[in-house]
Backbone bond lengths (Angstrom), bond angles and torsions (degrees), N, CA, C in turn:
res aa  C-N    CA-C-N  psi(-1)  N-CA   C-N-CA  omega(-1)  CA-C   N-CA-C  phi
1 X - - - 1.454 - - 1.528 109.04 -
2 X 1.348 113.82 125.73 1.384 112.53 -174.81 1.948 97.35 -69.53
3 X 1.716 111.33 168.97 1.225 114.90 170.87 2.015 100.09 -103.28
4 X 1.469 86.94 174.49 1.381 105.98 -164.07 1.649 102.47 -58.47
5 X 1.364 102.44 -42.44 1.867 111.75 -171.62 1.680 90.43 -71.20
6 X 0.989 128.55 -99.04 1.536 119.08 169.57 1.187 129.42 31.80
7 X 2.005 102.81 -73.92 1.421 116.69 -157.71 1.904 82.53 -80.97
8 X 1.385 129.57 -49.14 1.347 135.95 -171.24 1.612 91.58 -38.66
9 X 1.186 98.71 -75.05 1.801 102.61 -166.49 1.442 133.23 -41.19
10 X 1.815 97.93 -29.51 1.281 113.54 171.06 1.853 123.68 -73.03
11 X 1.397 94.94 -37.71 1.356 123.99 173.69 1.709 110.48 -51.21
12 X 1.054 94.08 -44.00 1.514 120.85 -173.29 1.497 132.04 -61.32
13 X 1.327 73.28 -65.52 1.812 103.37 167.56 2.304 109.75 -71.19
14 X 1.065 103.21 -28.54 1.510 112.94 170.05 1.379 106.86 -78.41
15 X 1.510 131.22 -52.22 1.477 110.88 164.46 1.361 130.80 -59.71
16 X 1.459 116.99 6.46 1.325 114.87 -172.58 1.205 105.00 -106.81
17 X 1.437 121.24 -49.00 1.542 134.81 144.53 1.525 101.47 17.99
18 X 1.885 83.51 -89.47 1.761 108.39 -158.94 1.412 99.88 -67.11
19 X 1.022 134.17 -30.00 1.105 119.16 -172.74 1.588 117.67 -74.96
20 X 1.338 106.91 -13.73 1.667 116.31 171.18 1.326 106.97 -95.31
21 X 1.032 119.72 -22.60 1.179 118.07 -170.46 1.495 106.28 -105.56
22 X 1.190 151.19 25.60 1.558 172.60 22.09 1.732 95.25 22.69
23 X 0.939 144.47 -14.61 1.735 140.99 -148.12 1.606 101.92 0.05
24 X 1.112 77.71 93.98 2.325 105.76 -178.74 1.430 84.40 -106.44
25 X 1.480 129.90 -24.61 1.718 109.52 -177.04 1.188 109.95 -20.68
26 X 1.571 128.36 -100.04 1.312 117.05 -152.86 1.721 116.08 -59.49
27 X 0.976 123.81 -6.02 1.859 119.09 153.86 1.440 101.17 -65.69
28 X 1.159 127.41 -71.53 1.609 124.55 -177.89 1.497 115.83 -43.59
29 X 0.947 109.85 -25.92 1.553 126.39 -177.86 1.958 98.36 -65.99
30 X 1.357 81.36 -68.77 1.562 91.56 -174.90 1.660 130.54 -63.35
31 X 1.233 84.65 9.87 1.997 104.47 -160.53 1.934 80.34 -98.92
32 X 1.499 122.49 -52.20 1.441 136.95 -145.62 1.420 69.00 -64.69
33 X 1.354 163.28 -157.72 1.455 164.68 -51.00 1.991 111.02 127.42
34 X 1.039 83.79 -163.05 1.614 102.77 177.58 1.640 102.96 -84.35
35 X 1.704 96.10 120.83 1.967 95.16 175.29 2.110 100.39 -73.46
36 X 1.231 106.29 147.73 1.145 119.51 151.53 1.359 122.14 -33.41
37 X 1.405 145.55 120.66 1.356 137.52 169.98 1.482 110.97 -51.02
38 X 1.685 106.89 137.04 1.485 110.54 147.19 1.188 133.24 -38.45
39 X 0.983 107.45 -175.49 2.272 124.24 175.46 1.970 87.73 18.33
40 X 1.205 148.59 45.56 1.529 138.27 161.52 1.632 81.34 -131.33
41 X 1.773 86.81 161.67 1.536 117.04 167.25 1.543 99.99 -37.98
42 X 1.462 123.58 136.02 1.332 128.47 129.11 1.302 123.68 -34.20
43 X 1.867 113.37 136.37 1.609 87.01 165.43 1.396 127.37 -87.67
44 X 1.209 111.13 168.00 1.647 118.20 -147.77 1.846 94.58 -92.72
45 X 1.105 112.58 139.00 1.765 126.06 175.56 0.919 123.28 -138.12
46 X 1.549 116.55 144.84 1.630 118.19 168.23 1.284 110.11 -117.21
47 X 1.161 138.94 122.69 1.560 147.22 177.69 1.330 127.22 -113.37
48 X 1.058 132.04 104.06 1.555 109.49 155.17 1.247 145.05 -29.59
49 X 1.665 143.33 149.08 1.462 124.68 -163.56 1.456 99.50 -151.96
50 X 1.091 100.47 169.35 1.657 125.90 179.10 1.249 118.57 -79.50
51 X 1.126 106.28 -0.29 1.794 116.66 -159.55 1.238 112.22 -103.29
52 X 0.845 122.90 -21.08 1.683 136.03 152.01 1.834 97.42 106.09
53 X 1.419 112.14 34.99 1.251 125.06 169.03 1.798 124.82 -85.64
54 X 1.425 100.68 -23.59 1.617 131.41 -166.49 1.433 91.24 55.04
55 X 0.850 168.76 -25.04 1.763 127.86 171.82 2.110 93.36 -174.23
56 X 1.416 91.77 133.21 1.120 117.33 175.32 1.492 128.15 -120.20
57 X 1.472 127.68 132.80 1.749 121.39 -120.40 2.347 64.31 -127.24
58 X 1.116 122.73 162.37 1.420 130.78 149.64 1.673 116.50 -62.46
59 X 1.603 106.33 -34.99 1.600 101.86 175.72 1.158 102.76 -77.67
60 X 1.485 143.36 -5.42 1.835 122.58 155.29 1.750 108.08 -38.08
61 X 1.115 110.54 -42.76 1.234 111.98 -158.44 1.173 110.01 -80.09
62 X 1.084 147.06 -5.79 1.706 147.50 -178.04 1.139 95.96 -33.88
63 X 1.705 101.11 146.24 1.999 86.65 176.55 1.655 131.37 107.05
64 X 1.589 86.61 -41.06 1.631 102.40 174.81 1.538 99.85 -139.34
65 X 1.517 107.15 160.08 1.574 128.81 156.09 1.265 115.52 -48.07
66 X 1.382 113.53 131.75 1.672 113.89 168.14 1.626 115.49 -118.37
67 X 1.327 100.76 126.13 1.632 100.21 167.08 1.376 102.01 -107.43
68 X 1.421 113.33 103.76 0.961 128.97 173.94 1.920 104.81 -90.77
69 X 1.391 114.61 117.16 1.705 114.72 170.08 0.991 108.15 -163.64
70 X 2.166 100.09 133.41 0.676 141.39 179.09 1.634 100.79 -67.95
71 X 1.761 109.17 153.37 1.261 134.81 161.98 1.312 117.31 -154.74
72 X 1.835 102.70 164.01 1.825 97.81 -163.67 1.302 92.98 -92.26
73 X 1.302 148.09 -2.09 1.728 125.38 -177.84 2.068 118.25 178.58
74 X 1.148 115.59 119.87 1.348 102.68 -171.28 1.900 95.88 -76.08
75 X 1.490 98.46 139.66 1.653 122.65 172.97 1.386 96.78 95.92
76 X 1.051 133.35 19.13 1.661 120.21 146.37 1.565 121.96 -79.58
77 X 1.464 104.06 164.44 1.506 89.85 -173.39 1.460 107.31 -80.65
78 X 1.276 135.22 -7.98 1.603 139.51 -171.02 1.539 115.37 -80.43
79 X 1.372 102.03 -51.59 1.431 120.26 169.94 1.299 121.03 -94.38
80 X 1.494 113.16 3.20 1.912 117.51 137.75 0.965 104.30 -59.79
81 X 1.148 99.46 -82.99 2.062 114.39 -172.44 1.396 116.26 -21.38
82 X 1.671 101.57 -38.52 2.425 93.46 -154.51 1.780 75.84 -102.89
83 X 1.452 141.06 4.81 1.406 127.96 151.19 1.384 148.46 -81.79
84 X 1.870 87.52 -12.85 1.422 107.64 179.82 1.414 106.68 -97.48
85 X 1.614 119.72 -37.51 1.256 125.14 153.13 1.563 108.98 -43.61
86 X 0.997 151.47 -89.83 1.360 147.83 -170.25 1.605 104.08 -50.88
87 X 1.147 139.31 -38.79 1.732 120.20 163.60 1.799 102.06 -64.29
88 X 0.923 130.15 -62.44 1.400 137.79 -179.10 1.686 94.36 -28.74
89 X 1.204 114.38 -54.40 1.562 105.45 -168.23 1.465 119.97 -99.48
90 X 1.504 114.79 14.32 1.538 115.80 -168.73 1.029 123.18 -56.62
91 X 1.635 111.78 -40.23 1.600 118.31 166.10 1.746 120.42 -22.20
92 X 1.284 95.05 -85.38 1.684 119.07 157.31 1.280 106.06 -9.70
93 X 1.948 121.26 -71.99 1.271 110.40 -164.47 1.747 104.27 -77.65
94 X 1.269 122.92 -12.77 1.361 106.56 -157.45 1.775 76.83 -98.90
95 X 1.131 145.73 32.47 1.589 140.00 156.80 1.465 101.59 -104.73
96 X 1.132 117.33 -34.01 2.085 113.91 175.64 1.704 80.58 -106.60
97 X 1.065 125.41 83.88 1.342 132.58 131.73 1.587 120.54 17.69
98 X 1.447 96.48 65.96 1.673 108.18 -154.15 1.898 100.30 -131.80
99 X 0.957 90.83 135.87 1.726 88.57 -171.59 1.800 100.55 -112.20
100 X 1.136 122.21 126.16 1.668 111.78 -175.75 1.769 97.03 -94.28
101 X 1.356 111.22 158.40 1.312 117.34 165.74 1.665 111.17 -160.33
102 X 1.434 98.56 119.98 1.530 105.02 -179.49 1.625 107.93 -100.61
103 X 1.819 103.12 142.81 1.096 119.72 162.56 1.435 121.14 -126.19
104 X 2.073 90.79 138.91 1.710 77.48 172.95 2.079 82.91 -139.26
105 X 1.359 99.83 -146.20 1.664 86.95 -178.07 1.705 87.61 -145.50
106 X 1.439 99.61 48.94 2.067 116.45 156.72 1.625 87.80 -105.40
107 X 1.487 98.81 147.10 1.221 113.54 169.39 1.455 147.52 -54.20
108 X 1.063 140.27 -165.93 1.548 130.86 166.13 1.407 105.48 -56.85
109 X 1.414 98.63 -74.77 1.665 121.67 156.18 1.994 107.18 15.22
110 X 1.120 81.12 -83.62 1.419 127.82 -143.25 2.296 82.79 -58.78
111 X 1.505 93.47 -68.69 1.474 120.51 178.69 1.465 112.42 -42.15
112 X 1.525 109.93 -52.02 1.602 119.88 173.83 1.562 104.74 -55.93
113 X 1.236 120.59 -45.94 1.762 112.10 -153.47 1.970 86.73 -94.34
114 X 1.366 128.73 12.28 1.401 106.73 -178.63 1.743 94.91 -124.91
115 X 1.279 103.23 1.43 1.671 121.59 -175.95 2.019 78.31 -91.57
116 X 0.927 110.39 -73.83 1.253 116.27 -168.65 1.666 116.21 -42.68
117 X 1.425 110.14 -58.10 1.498 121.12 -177.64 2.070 100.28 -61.39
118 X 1.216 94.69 -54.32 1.992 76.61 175.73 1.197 120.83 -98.65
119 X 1.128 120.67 31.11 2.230 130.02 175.19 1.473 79.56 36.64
120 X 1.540 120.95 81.98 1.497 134.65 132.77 1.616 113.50 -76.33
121 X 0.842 109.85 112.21 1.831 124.82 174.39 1.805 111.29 -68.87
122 X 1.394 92.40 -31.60 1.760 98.12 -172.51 1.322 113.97 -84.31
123 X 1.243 116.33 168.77 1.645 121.04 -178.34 1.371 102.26 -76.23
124 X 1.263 126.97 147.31 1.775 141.09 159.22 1.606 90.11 -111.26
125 X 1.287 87.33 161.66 1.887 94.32 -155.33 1.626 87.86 -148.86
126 X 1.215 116.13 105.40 1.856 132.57 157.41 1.671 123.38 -43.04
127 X 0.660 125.43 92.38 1.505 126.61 -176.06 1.646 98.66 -123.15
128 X 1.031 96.51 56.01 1.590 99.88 161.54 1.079 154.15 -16.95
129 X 1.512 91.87 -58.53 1.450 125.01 170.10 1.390 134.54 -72.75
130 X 1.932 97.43 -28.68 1.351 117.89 178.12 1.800 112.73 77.00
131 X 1.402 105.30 15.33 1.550 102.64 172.97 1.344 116.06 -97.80
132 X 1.545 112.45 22.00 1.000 100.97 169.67 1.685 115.18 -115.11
133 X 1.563 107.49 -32.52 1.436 121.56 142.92 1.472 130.52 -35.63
134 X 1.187 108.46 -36.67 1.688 132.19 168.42 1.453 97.30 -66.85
135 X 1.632 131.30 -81.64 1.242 142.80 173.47 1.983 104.67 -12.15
136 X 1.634 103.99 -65.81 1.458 124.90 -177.87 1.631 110.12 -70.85
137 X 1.188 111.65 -6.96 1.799 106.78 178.80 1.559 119.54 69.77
138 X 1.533 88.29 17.56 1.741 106.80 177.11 1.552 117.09 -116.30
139 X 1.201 130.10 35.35 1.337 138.81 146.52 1.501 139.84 -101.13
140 X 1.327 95.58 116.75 1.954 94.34 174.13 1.262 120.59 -123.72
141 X 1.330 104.58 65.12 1.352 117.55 132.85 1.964 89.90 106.97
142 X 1.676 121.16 -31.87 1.060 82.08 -175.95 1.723 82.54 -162.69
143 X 1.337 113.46 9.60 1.480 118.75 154.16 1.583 102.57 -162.98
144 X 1.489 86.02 164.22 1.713 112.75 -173.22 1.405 115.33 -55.64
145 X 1.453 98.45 116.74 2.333 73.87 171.12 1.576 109.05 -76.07
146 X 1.441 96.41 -162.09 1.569 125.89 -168.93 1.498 89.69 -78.81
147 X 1.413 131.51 110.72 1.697 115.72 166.88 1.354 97.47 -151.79
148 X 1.345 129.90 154.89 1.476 120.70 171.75 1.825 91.02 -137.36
149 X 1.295 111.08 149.52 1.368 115.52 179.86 1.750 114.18 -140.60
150 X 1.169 104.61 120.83 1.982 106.32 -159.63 1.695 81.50 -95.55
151 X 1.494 98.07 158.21 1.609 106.22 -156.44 1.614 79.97 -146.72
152 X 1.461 126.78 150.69 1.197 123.93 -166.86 1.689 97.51 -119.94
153 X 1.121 108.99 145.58 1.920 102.36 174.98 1.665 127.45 -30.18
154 X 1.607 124.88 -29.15 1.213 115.72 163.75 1.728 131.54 -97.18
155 X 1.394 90.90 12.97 1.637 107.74 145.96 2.089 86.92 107.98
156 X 1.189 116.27 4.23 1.406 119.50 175.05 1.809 118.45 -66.58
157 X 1.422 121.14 107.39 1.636 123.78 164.17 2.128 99.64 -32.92
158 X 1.360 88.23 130.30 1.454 67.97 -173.13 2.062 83.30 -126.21
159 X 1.372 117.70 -20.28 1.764 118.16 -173.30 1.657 83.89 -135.08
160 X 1.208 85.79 -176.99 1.801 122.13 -168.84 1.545 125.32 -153.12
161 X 1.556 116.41 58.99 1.689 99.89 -164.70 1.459 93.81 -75.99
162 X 1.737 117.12 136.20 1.287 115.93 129.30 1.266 135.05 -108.83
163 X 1.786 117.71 179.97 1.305 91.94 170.49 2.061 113.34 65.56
164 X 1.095 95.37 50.02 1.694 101.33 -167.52 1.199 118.42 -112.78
165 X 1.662 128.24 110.77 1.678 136.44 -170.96 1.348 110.49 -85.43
166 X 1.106 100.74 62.43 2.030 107.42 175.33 1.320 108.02 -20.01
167 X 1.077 171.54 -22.34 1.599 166.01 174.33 1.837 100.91 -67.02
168 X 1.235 130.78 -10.14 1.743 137.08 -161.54 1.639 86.76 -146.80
169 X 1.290 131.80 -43.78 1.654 122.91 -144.03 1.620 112.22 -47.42
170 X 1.994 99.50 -52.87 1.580 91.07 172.76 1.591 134.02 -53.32
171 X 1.426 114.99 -36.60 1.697 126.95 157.85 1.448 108.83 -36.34
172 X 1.335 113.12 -64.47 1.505 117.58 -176.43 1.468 119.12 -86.64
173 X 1.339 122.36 7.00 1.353 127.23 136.46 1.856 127.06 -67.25
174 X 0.903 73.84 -49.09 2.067 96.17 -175.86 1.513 95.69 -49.24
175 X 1.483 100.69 -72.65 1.307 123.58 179.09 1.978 119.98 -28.94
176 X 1.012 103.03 -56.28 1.662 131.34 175.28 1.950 93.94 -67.89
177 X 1.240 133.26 -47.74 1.114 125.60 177.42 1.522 123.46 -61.20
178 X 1.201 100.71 -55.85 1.459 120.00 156.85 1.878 100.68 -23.90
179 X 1.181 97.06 -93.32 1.385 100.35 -163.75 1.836 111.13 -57.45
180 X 0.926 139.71 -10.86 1.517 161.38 -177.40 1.938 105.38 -76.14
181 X 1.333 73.43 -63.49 2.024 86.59 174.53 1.294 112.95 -69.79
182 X 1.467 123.62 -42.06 1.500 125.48 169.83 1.309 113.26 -57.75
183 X 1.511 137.36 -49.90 1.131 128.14 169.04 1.367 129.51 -53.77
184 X 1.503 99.60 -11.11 1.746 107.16 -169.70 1.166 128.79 -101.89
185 X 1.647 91.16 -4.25 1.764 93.91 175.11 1.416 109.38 -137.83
């Protein structure tokens, strides 16, 4: 007999499926809210984490790059994929002085045992509530969309991926940094 979290997750991960596979992205896109403005402050968050830090604020990071991205659920195959891509490439970000941080609104819980099952090095970040996804214009209604948002060392939105095919996203993150950091110095 499957359990309740299980059958949810499966359920879950199948509406997301079809819905990519329909390519409803930019409707889903447009469902998540108002994105945050460019070149302005990021908005500011406090989260809980997997990392055994208990809660990590975006102003930790002053100083360094943030890839801050959202996803709808740890143990799907989509948001496997754009996590193993981003461990696969951490090296890379931790040479441009880049700190990754994933959000979804599964628990610590939840974050620890999918940090654990794919040796994720990076923080997963609990947003439970989804007000912080809300904050980012990346909530629908009862998980995180697909969004990644590059944050520049003095805490400024500096990109906006939507609409994001985790199997390429870290490439076309890197890529976007590259040219971001070159302009900046």
């Amino acid at each position: 007999m499957m359990s309740r979290r299980t059958f949810l997750s499966v359920l879950l991960a199948s509406c997301l499926a079809f819905l990519t596979w329909l390519n409803f992205t930019p409707a889903a896109n447009a469902l998540g809210g108002k994105q945050p403005p460019l070149n302005e402050l990021a908005p500011e968050f406090t989260l809980s984490t997997n990392s055994g830090d208990g809660e990590v604020s975006l102003s930790d990071y002053r100083g360094k790059w943030v890839v801050l991205y959202f996803y709808p659920k740890d143990f799907t195959s989509g948001c496997t994929l754009e996590a193993r891509r981003f461990q696969q490439d951490l090296p890379k970000y931790i040479e441009k002085n880049v700190q990754i941080l994933g959000v979804s609104a599964d628990d610590v819980e939840s974050h620890a045992e999918f940090c654990d099952s794919e040796g994720l090095k990076f923080p997963l970040l609990a947003d439970t509530d989804g007000s912080v996804s809300k904050a980012y214009g990346s909530w629908m209604g009862f998980v995180s969309l697909r969004h990644t948002y590059l944050i520049d060392p003095d805490g400024i939105l500096r990109e906006i991926f939507l609409g994001v095919r985790p199997a390429i996203h870290s490439t076309e993150v890197l890529a976007r940094l590259d040219e971001l950091q070159s302009a900046a110095s």
